[in-house]
C-alpha positions as CSV (number, residue, x, y, z in Angstrom):
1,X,0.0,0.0,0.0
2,X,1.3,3.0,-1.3
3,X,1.7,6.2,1.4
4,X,-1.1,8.7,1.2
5,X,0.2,12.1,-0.7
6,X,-1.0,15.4,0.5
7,X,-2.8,17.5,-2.4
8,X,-3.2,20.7,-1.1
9,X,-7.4,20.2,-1.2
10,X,-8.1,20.6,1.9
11,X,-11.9,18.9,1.2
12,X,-10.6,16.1,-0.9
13,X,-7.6,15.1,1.7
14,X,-10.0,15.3,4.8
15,X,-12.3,13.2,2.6
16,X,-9.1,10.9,2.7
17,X,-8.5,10.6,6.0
18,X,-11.8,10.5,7.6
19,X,-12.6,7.8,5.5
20,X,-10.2,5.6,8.0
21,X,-13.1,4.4,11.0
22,X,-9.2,5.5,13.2
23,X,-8.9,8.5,11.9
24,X,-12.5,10.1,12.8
25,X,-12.0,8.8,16.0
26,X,-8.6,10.1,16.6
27,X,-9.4,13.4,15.2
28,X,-12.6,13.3,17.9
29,X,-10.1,12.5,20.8
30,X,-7.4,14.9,19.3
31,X,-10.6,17.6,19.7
32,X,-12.1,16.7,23.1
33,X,-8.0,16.3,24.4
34,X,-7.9,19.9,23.0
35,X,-10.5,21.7,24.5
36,X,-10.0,19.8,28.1
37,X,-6.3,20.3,28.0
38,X,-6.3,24.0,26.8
39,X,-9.3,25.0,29.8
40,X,-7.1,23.2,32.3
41,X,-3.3,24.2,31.4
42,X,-4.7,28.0,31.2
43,X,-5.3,27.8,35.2
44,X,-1.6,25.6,35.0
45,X,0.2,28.6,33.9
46,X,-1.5,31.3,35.5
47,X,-0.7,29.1,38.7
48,X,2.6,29.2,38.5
49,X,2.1,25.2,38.7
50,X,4.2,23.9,35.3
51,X,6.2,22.3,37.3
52,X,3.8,19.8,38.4
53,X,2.2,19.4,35.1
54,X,5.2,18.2,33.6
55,X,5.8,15.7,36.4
56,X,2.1,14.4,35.5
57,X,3.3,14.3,32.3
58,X,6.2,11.9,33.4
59,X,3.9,10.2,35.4
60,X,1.3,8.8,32.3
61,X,4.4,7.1,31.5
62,X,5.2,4.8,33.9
63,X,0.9,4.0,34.5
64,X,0.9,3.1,30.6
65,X,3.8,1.3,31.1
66,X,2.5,-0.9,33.8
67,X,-0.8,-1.1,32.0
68,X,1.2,-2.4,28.8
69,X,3.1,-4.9,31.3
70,X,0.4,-6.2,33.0
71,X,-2.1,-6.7,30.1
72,X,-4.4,-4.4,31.4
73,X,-6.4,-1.1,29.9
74,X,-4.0,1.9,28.7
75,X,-6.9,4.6,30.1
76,X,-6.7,2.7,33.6
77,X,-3.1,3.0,33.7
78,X,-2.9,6.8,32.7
79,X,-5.6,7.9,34.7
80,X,-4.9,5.8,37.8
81,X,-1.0,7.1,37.9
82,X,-1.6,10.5,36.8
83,X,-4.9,11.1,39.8
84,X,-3.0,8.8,42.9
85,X,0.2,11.4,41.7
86,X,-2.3,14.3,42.1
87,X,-3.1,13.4,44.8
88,X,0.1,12.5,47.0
89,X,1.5,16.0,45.7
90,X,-1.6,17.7,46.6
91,X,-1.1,15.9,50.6
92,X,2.5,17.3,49.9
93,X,1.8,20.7,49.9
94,X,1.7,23.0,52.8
95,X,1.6,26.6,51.4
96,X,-1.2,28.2,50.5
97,X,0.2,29.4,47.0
98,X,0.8,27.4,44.2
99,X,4.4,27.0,42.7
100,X,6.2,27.7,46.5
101,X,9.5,25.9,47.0
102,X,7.8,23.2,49.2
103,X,5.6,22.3,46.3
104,X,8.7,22.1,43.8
105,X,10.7,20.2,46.2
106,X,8.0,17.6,47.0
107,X,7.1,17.8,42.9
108,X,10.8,17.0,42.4
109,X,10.8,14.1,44.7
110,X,7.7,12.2,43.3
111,X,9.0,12.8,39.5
112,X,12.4,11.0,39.8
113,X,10.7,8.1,41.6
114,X,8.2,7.6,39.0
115,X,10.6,8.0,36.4
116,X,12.8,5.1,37.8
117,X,9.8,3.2,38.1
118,X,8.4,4.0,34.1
119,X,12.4,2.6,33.0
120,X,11.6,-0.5,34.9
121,X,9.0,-1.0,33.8
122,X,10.0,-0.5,30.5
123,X,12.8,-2.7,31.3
124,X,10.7,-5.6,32.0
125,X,8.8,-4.8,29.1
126,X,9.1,-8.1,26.7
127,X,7.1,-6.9,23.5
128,X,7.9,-5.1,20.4
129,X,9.6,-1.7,20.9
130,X,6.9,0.1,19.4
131,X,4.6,-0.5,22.9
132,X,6.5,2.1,24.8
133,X,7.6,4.4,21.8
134,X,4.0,5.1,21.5
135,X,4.0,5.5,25.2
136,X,6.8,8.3,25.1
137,X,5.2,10.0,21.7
138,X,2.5,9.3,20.9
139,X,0.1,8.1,18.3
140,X,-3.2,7.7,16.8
141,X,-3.2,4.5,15.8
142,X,-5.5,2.3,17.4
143,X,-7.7,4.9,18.9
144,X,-10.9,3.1,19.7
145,X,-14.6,4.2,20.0
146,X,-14.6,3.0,23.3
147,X,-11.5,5.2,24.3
148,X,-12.7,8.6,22.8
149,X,-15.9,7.8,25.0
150,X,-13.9,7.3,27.8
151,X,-12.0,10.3,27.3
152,X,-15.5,12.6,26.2
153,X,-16.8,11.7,29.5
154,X,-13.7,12.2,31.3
155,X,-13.2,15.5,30.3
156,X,-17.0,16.6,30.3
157,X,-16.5,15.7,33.8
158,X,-13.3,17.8,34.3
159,X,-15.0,20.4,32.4
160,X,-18.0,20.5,34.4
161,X,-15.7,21.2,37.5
162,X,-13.9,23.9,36.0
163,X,-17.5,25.5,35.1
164,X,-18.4,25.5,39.0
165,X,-14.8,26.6,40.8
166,X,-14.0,28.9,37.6
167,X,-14.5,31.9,39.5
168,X,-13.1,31.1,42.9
169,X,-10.1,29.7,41.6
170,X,-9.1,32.9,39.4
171,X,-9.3,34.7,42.4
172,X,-7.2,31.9,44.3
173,X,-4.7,31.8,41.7
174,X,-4.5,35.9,41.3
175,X,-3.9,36.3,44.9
176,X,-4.3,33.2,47.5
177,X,-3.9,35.6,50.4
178,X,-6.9,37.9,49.5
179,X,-9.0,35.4,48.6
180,X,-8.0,32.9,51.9
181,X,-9.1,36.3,53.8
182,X,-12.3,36.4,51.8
183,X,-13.4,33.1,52.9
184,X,-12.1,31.3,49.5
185,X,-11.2,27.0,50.5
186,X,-7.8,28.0,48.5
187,X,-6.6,24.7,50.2
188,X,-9.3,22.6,49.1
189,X,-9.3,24.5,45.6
190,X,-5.7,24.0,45.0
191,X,-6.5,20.0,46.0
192,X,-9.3,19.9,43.2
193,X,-7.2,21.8,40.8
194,X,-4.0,18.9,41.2
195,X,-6.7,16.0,40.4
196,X,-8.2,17.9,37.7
197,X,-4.9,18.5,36.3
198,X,-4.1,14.9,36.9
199,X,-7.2,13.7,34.9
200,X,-6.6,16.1,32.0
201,X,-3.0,15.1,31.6
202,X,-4.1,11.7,31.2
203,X,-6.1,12.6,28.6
204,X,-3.4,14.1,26.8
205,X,-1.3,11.7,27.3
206,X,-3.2,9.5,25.0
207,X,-3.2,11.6,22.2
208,X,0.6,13.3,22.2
209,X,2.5,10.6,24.5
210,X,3.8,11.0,28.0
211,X,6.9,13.1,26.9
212,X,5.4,15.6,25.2
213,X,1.7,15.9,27.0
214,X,3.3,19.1,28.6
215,X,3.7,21.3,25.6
216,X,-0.6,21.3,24.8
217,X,-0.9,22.3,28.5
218,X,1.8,24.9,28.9
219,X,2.3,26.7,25.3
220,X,-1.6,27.4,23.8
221,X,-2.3,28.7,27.3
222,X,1.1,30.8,27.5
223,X,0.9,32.1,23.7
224,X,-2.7,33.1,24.6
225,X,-1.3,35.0,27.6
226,X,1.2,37.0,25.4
227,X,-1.4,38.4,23.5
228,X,-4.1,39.3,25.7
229,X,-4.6,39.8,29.2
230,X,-8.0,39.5,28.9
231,X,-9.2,36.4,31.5
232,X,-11.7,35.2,29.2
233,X,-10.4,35.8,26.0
234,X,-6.9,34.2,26.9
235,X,-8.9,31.3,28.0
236,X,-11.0,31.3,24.6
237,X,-7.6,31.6,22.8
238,X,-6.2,28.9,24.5
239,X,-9.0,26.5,23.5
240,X,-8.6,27.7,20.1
241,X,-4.8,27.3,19.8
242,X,-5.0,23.9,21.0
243,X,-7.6,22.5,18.7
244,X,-5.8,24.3,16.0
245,X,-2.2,22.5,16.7
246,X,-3.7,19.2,17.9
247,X,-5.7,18.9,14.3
248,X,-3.0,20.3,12.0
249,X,-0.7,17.7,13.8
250,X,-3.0,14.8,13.5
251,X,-3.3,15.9,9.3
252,X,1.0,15.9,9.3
253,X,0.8,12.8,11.1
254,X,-1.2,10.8,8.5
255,X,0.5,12.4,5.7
256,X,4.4,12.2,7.3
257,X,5.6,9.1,9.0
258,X,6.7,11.1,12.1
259,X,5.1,11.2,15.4
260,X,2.0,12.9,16.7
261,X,3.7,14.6,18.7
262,X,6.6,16.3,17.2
263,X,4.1,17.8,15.1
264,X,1.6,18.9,17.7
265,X,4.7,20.3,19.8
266,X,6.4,22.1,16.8
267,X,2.9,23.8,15.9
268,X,2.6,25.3,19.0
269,X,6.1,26.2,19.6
270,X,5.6,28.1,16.2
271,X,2.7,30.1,17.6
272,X,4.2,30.8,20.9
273,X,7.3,32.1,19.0
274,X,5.2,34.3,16.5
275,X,2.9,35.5,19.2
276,X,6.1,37.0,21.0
277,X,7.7,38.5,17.3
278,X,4.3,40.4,17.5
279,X,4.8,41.5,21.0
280,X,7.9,42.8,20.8
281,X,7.1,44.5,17.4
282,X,4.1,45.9,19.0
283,X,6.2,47.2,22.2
284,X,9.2,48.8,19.8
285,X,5.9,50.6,17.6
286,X,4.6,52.2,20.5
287,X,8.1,52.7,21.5
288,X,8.9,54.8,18.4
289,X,5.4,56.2,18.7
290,X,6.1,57.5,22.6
291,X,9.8,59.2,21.2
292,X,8.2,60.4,18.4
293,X,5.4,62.3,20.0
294,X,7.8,63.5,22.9
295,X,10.6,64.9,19.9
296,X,7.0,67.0,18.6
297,X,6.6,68.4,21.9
298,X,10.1,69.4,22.6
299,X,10.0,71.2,19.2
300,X,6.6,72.6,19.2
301,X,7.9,74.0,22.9
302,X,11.6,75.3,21.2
């Protein structure tokens, strides 16, 4: 079977592609990963929390590589490592805000033992090496109907959540101190937030791999921060960006025999490095702006 070539239609190569049963559903999962994983890594990076999304990130690895070792479901091993981590480094914490040194140390501590234990078990491993290269990068072969319901209700779920602690955790994340005065559970809040992050990194795990789940939290969310301010609309944005990369990258993907996600992370990286080119050319015009009006007034004042 020859390899698919990419025309250029867009209509006539979708056409191609979703006429693989694997590709509509991976292009469904790649969509409900997007939107789950863009809500949730917005409140990652305005947290300060990165840090403990990537070691969730580490963490799908080793629970799809026990679940691979042991014969058992992928989802169960992604979203049992990635929640139980959730929640030891949610018992870990002692602060009240996010992204302290306690929450890095303890962060720090959980990651390398995890690690060592996803090498083991990769170690022990006795199948083809494909198994945990998919593990580590990604694919979306073999994406079932069965897993994009599990992940649609999984992330309706962790959507849901977000819906009803929206409000008190922006105000949590903008200023724990205020809000702990106010009456705000930041505690309890900041527990919730680690399992939800838990649950979405699981999802994305499944879609981009356990190495490179991190970049669809961290960089739609932090290019949509670079160009707006705007709660809401950075939050919107960050939706957007995701769906965008996780769907072009699915498209390279069938078309180039590289993995899911190089592509997906490359996209994104792209955008977070265009959205700071327009930054900075936006700072330096109003810079020139700013000197030029203040050379006017010196001269109109001469």
């Amino acid at each position: 079977m020859e390899s698919p070539v990419f025309s250029w239609n867009p209509l006539y190569d979708f056409q191609l592609m979703w006429s693989y049963p694997f590709m509509v559903n991976a292009f469904r999962a790649g969509a409900i990963v997007a939107v789950v994983a863009g809500a949730v890594g917005w409140f990652m990076v305005l947290r300060r929390q990165t840090f403990a999304g990537h070691t969730l990130s580490v963490v799908a690895f080793p629970g799809a590589a026990l679940a691979t070792l042991a014969g058992f479901s992928l989802s169960l091993g992604y979203f049992g490592f990635c929640v139980a981590a959730a929640l030891v480094l949610a018992l870990m914490r002692r602060g009240r805000e996010p992204g302290g040194s306690e929450e890095s140390a303890a962060t720090g501590v959980v990651q390398a033992f995890l690690l060592a234990c996803g090498y083991l078990f990769m170690a022990l491993y006795k199948g083809l090496l494909e198994g945990p290269q998919a593990l580590l990068f990604g694919s979306f072969l073999g994406i079932t109907t069965g897993q994009v319901a599990t992940l649609a209700v999984a992330g309706l779920a962790v959507l849901l959540a977000l819906a009803v602690l929206g409000r008190p955790l922006l105000f949590a994340s903008v200023d724990p101190q205020v809000a702990a005065a106010r009456g705000v559970p930041v505690r309890g809040l900041s527990v919730a937030f680690l399992v939800l992050l838990g649950v979405a990194t699981a999802e994305a795990a499944q879609i981009t791999g356990a190495l490179l789940v991190f970049a669809l939290m961290v960089l739609p969310a932090a290019t949509a921060q670079v160009l707006t301010a705007r709660p809401g609309l950075s939050l919107l944005l960050t939706v957007v960006l995701g769906f965008g990369v996780t769907w072009a990258g699915l498209v390279a993907a069938f078309y180039w025999p590289y993995p899911l996600g190089f592509f997906v992370t490359s996209f994104a990286f792209g955008l977070f490095l265009l959205a700071h080119g327009a930054r900075f050319a936006a700072c330096a015009l109003e810079r020139r702006r700013d000197a030029s009006g203040t050379a006017a007034l010196a001269g109109g004042a001469a």
